[in-house]
Wavefront OBJ file of the C-alpha trace (Angstrom):
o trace
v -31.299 16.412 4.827
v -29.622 19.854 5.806
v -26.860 17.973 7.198
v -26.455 15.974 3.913
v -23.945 16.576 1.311
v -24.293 13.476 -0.876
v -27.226 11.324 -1.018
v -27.184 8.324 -3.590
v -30.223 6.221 -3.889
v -30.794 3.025 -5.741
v -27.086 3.340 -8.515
v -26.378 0.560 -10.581
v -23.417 0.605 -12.680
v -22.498 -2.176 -15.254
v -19.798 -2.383 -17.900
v -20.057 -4.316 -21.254
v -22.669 -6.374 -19.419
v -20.516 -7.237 -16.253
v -22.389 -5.451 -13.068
v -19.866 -3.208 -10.645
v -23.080 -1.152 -8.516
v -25.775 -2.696 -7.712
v -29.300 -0.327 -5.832
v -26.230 1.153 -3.395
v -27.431 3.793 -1.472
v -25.636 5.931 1.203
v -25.493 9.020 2.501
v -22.144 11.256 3.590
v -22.951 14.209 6.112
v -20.925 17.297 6.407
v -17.930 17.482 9.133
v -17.691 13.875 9.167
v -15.634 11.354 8.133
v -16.368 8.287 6.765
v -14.949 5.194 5.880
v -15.532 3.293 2.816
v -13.924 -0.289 3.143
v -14.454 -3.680 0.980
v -12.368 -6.113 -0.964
v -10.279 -5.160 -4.574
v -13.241 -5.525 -7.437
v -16.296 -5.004 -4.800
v -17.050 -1.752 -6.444
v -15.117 1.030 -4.359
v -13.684 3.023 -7.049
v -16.640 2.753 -9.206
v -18.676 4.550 -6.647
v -16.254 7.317 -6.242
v -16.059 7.539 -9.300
v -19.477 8.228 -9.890
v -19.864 10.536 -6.803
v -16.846 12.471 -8.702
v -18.823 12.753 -11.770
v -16.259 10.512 -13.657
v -18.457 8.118 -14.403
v -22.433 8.296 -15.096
v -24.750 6.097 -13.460
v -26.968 3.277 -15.313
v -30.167 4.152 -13.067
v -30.645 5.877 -9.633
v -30.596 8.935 -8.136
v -27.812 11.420 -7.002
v -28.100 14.591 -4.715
v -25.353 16.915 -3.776
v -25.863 19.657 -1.400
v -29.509 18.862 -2.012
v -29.467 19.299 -5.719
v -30.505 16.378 -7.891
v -28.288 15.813 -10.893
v -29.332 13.702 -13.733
v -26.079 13.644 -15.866
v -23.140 14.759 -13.121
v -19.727 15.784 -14.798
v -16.681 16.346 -13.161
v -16.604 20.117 -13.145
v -20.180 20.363 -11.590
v -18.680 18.049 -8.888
v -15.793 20.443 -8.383
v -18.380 23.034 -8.096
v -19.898 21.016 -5.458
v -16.776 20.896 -3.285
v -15.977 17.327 -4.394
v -11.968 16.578 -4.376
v -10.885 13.083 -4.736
v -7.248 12.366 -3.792
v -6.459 9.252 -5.878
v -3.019 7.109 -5.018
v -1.416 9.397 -7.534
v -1.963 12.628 -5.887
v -2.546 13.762 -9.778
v 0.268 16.274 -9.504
v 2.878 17.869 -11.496
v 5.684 16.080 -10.822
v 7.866 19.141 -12.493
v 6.574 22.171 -11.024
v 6.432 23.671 -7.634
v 4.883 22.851 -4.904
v 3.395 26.485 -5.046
v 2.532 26.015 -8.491
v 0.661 23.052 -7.749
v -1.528 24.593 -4.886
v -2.198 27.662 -7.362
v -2.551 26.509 -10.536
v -6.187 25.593 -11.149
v -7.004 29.040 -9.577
v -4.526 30.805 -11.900
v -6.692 28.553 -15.185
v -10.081 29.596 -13.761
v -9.167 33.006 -13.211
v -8.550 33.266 -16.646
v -5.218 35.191 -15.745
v -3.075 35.388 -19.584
v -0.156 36.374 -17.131
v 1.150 35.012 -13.876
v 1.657 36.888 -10.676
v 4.359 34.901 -9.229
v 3.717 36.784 -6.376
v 0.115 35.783 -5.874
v 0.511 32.496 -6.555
v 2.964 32.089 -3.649
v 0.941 33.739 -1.588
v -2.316 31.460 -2.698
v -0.173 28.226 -1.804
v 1.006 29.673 1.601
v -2.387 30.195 2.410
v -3.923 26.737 1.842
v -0.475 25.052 3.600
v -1.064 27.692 6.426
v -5.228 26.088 6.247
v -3.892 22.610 7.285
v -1.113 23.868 9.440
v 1.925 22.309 8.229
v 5.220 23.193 7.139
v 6.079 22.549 2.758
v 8.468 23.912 1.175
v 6.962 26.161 -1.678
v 9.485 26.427 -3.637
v 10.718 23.000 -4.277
v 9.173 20.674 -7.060
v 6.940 18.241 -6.492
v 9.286 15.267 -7.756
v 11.648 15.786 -4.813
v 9.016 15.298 -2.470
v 7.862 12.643 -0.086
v 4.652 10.297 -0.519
v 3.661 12.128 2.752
v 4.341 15.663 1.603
v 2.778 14.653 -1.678
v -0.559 13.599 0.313
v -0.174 17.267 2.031
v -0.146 19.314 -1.136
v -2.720 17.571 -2.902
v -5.236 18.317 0.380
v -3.992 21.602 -0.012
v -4.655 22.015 -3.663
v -7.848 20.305 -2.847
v -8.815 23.018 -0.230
v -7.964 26.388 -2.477
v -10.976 24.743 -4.586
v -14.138 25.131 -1.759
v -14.013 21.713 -0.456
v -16.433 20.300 0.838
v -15.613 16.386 0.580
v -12.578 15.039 0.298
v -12.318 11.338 -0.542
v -8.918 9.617 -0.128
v -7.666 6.608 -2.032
v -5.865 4.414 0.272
v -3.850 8.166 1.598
v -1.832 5.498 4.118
v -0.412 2.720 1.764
v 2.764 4.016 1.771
v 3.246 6.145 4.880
v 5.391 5.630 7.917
v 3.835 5.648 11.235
v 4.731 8.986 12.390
v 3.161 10.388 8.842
v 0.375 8.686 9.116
v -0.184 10.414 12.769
v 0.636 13.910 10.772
v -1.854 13.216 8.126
v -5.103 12.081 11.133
v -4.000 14.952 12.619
v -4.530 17.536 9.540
v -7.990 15.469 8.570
v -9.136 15.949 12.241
v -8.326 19.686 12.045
v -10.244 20.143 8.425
v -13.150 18.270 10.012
v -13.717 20.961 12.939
v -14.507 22.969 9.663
v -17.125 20.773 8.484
v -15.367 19.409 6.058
v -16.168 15.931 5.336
v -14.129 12.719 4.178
v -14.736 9.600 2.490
v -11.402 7.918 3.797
v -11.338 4.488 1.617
v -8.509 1.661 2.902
v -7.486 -1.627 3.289
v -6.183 -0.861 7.482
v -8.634 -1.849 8.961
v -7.104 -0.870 11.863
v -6.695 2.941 10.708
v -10.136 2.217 9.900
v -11.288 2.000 13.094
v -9.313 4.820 14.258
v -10.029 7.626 12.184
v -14.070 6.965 11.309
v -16.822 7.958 12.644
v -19.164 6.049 9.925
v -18.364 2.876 8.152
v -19.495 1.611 4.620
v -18.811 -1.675 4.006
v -19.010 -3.026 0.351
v -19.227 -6.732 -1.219
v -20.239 -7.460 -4.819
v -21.216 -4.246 -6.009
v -23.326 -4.340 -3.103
v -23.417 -1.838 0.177
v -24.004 -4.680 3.071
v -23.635 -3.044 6.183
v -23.606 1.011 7.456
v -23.196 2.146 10.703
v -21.083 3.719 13.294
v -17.540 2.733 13.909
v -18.486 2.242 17.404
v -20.222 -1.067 15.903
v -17.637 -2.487 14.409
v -14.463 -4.363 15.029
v -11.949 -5.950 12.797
v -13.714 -9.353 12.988
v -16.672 -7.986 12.417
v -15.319 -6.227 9.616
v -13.481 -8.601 7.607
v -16.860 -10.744 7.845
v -18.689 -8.053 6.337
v -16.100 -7.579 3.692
v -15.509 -11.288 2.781
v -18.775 -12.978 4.093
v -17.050 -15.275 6.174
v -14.415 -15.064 9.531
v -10.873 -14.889 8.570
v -9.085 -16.228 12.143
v -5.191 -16.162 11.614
v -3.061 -18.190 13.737
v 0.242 -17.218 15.226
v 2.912 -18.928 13.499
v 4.602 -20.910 15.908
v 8.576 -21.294 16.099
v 11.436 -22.965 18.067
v 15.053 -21.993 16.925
v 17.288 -25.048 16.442
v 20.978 -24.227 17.387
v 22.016 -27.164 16.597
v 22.117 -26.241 13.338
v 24.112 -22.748 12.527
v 22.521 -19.405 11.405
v 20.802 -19.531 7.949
v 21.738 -15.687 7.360
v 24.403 -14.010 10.074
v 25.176 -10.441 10.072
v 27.756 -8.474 12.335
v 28.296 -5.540 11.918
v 26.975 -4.360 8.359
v 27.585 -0.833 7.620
v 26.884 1.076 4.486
v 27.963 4.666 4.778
v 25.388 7.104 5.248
v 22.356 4.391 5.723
v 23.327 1.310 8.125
v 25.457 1.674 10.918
v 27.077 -1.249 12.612
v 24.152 -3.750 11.961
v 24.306 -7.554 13.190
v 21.374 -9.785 13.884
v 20.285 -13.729 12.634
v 18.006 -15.463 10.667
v 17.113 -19.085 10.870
v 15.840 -21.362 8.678
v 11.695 -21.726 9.325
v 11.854 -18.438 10.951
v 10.380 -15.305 9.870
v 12.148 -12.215 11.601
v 10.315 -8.484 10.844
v 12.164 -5.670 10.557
v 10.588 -1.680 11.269
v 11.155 1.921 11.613
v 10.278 4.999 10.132
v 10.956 6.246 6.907
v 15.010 6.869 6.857
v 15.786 4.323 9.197
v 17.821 1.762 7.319
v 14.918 -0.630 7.106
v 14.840 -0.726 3.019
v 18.197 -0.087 2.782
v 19.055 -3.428 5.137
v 17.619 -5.133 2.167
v 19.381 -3.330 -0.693
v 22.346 -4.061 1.145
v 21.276 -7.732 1.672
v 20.605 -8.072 -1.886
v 23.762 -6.432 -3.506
v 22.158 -3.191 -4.419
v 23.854 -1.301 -1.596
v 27.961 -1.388 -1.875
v 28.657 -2.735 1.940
v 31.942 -0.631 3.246
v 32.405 -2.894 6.206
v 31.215 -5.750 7.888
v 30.795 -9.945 7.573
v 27.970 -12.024 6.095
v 27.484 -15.360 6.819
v 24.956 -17.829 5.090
v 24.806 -21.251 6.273
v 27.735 -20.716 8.484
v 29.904 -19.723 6.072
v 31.307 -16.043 4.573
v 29.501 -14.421 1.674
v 30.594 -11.918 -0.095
v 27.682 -10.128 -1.702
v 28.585 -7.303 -4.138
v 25.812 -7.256 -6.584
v 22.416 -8.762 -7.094
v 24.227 -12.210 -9.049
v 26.145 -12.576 -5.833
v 23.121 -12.440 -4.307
v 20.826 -14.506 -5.953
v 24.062 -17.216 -6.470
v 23.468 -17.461 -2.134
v 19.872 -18.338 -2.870
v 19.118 -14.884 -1.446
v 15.398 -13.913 -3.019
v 13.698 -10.115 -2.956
v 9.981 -8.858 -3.297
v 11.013 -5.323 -3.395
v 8.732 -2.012 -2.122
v 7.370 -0.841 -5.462
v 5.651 -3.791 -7.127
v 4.800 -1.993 -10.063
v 7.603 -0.336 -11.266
v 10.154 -2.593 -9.709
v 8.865 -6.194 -9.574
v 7.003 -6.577 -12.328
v 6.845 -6.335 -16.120
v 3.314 -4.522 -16.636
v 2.636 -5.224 -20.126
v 4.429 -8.528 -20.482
v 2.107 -11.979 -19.543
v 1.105 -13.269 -16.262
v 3.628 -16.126 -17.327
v 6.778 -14.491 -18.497
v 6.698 -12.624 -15.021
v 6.344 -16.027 -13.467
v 9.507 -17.637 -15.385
v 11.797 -14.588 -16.225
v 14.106 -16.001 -13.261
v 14.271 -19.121 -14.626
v 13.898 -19.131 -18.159
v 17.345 -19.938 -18.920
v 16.984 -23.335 -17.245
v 14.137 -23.943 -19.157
v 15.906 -23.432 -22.556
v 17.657 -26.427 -24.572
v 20.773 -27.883 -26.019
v 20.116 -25.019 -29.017
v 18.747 -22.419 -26.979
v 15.303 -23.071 -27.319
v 12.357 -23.654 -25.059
v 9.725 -26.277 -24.626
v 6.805 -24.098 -25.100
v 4.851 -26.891 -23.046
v 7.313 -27.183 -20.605
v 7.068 -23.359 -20.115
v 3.429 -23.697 -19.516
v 3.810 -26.126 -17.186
v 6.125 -24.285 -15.068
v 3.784 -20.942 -15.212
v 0.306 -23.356 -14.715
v 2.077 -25.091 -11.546
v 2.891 -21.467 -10.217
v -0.674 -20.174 -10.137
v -2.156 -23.620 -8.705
v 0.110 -23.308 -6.109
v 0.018 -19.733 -5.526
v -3.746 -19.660 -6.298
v -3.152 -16.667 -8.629
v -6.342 -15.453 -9.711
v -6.667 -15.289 -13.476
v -8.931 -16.393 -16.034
v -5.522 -16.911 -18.410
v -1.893 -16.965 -17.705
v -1.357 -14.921 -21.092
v -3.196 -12.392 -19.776
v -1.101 -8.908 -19.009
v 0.029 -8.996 -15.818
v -1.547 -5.295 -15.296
v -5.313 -6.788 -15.685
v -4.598 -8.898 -12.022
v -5.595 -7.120 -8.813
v -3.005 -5.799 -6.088
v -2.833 -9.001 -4.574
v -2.404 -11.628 -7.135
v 0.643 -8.936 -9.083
v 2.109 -9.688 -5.346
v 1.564 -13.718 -5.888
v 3.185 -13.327 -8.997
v 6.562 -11.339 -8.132
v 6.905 -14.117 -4.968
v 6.383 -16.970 -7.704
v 8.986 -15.460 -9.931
v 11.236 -15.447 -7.341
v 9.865 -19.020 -5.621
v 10.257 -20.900 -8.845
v 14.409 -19.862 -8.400
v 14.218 -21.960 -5.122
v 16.037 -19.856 -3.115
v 16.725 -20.309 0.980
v 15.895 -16.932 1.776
v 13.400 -14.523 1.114
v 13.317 -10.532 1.907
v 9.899 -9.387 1.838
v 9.602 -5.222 1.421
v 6.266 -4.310 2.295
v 5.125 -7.802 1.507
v 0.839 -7.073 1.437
v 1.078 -2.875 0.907
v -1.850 -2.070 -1.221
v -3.813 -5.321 -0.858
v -7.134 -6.420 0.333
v -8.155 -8.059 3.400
v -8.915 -11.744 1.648
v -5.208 -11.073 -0.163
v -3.115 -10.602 2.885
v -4.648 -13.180 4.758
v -3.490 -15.761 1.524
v -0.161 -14.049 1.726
v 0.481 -14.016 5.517
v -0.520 -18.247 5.017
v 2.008 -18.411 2.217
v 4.559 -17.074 4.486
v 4.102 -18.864 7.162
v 3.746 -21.925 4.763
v 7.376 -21.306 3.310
v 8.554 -21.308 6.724
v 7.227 -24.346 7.659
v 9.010 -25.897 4.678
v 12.065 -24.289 5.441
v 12.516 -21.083 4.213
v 14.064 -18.314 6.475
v 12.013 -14.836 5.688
v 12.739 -11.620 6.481
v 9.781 -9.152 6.259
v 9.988 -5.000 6.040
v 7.253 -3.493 7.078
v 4.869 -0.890 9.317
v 1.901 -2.678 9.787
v 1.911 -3.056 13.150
v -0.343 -5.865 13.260
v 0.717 -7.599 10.214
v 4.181 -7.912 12.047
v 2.685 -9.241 15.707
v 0.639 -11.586 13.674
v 3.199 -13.522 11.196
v 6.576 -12.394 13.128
v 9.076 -15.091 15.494
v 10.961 -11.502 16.219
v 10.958 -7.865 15.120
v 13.723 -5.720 14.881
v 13.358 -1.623 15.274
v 15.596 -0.112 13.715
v 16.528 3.849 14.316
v 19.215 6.227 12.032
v 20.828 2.997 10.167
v 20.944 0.670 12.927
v 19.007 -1.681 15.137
v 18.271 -0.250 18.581
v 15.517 -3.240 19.888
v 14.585 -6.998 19.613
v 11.064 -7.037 20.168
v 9.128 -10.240 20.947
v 5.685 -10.176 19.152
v 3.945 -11.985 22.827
v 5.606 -9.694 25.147
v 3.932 -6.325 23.124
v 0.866 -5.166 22.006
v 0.000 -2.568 19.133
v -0.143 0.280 21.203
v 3.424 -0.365 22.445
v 4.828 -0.951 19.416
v 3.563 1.895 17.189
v 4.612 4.149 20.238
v 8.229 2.675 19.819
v 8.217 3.813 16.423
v 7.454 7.174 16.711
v 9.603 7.529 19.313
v 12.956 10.561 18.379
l 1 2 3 4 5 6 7 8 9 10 11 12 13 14 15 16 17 18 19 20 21 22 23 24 25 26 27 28 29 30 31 32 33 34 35 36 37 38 39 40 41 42 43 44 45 46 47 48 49 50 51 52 53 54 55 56 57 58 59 60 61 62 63 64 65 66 67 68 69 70 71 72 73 74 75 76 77 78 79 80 81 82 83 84 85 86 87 88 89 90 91 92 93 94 95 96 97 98 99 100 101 102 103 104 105 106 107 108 109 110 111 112 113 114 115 116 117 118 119 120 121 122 123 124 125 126 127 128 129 130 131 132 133 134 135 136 137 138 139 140 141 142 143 144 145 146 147 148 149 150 151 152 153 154 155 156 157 158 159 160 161 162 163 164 165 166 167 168 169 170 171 172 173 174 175 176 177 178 179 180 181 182 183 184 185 186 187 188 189 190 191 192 193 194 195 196 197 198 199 200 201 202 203 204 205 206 207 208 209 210 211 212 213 214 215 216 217 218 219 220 221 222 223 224 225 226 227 228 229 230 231 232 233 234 235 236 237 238 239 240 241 242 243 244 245 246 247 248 249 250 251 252 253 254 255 256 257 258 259 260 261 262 263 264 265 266 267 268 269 270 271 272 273 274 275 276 277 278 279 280 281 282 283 284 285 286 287 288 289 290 291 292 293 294 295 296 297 298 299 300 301 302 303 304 305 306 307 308 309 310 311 312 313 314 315 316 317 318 319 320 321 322 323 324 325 326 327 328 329 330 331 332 333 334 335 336 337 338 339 340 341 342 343 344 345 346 347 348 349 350 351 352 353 354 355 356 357 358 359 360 361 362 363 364 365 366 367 368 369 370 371 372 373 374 375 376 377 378 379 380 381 382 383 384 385 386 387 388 389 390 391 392 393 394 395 396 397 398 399 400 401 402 403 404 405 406 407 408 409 410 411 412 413 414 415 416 417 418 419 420 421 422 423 424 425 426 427 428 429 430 431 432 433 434 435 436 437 438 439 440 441 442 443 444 445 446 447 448 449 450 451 452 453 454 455 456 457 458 459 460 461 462 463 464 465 466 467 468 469 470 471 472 473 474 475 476 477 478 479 480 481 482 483 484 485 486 487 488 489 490 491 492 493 494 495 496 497
């Protein structure tokens, strides 16, 4: 008990009759960190949630630091040394990094004047805590992700922490952040600070934890040590069944010439002298750490980069592609990074995300469409896609992580293009997801399709990938074949100066 610093026993949480907890019990111990893993909807962020005093439990007991409350709020959590890191970061995007750090201290202080001094010298003490280098000064808007995740665990430590939960802190990291931020956790924990570390990595998972929770249905079905577990085990746990994915097997026909050829692509200050092939049915990955050309290959690829120099080829013959209709007009498709803010229409319907690409065909001799062909179209999408939804009319915003990704690659399917550039094709999604997604790939292969995918999950790219490309300060250094490496080997690549 001494050892505990949350204890829940028996919650059940329901909303407007639909049930999110049900009797989960845990316990999280002090210097440790856990893991809290399960599919999108199993009842992850209602739990935090709860533990953060956000929400209030239907029935069941809750003990922090061996206090029972009976109606927790927020601010008694606080008090508690609870800090939850959402995606977020729940930062001011226009003020300082120093700010940031100091602010709630300057608020509960009560101070009716600032001491610009002080608060400098607050902020330089938490970044000095976790050992890292920020610049106080700047704002937080010019920031990276990983910086972001940096000042918020900062922040979090000027107010007593004791637990620090952290929603999915690796989704969109680079490897070599990602070793920064285990790194600063591990050093917290030799404090006896505890985490609740909640992902969908399983192999980051596995690295970082010492306990696992593992959630299904509102339900908690299996605790233990990490030492237990594997990722079969795992994604069993999480799903209730055994996920096995299959290489996806490819022979190059050159015969036939290059679907996509590129020699020599250079954009000025982000690709350097870039050449490398695609073939059709062939699905070619392309890596490297934040800033080297990887996204920008793709921006380039899809007209939203000005190329100073170099030749395109599709199908064996020259393309010139100086915007996104030139593009498109090659049959040249793009799930971009940022689903949310770049791929899809939030409040608009589940349908007119599916068909915005295509509506025009759809419309008549007067300009008009066939409202039932229209629904057609968006009804064949989801079958096909198995896009989960009660009703295509639905926002788009209501769908989880996954099925908003099923939606932008319809959207862009339903165009028929040749071939597809995939940016971070399953970031943010759960383990049932990118399993569908990684089969959809490989299905549009099979048919034809030639698919290049951006991305730094390691495993993700041995698993799906014919060939993966590393690329280093705008250009590609290494062609790396998925049999002849292992995950060790290639996350050490990537991290390598």
């Amino acid at each position: 008990m001494a050892n505990e610093i949350i204890r829940l026993t028996g919650i059940h949480k329901a909303f407007a009759g639909v049930r999110a907890l049900q009797n989960v019990s845990l316990t999280l111990e002090r210097g440790k960190i856990h893991c809290l893993v399960g599919e999108n909807g199993c009842g992850k962020s209602t739990l935090i949630k709860i533990i953060a005093g956000v929400y209030q439990r239907d029935s069941g007991s809750v003990q922090i630091n061996g206090k029972e409350y009976e109606h927790l709020h927020p601010i008694e959590a606080i008090r508690e040394g609870i800090q939850v890191i959402y995606q977020d970061f729940s930062l001011f995007p226009n003020l300082t990094v120093a700010e940031n750090i100091a602010l709630n201290e300057q608020l509960a202080e009560g101070r009716r004047f600032v001491n610009w001094r002080h608060v400098r010298q607050v902020a330089q003490d938490a970044v000095n805590q976790i050992e890292v280098h920020l610049p106080l000064e700047a704002r937080v808007e010019e920031m990276s992700v990983a910086n972001k995740q940096l000042i918020a665990i900062a922040k979090a430590l000027r107010q007593n922490a004791q637990l620090i939960i952290m929603d999915e802190p690796t989704s969109a990291l680079t490897e070599r952040e990602i070793r920064t931020l285990f790194t600063v956790i591990h050093k917290l924990q030799q404090r006896g600070i505890a985490f609740l570390f909640v992902s969908h990595k399983l192999n980051e998972v596995l690295e970082i934890s010492e306990a696992i929770i593992v959630m299904r249905n509102g339900q908690v079905v299996s605790t233990g040590p990490a030492s237990a577990y594997n990722t079969t085990r795992l994604v069993f746990e999480m799903t209730g069944q055994s996920i096995a994915e299959k290489s996806y097997d490819f022979t190059p026909d050159h015969s036939q010439p290059a679907l996509l050829r590129v020699q020599n692509l250079t954009v000025p200050g982000a690709l350097n002298n870039v050449s490398f092939e695609l073939r059709r049915s062939e699905i070619v990955g392309v890596t490297g750490l934040l800033g080297s050309g990887r996204t920008e290959l793709a921006l380039a690829l899809f007209g939203m980069l000005p190329i100073a120099s170099g030749q395109i080829e599709i199908d064996g013959k020259p393309a010139q592609i100086r915007s996104v209709q030139d593009a498109i007009a090659h049959g040249i498709g793009y799930v971009p990074e940022d689903r949310l803010t770049e791929g899809l229409f939030l409040e608009q319907s589940i349908g007119r995300n599916v068909v915005v690409r295509t509506i025009d065909r759809l419309r008549g001799a007067w300009g008009l469409t066939d409202p039932a062909q229209v629904a057609q179209q968006v009804n064949d999408w989801v079958a096909s896609l198995r896009i989960k939804t009660s009703n295509p009319d639905l926002p788009v915003k209501t769908l989880s992580g996954g099925n908003q990704q099923r939606v932008v690659v319809a959207k862009w399917l339903a165009s028929n293009p040749h071939l597809m550039i995939l940016n971070g094709p399953t970031m943010g999604v759960d383990i049932g997801s990118k399993n569908e997604l990684h089969e959809l790939i490989k299905r549009l292969a099979g048919e034809g399709m030639g698919l290049l995918v951006i991305s730094d999950d390691i495993p993700e790219l041995l698993q799906i990938c014919n060939r993966i490309l590393l690329m280093r300060n705008g250009a590609v250094v290494e062609e790396i074949l998925p049999r002849e490496t292992d995950e060790n080997a290639l996350a050490a690549k990537l991290i390598e100066d």
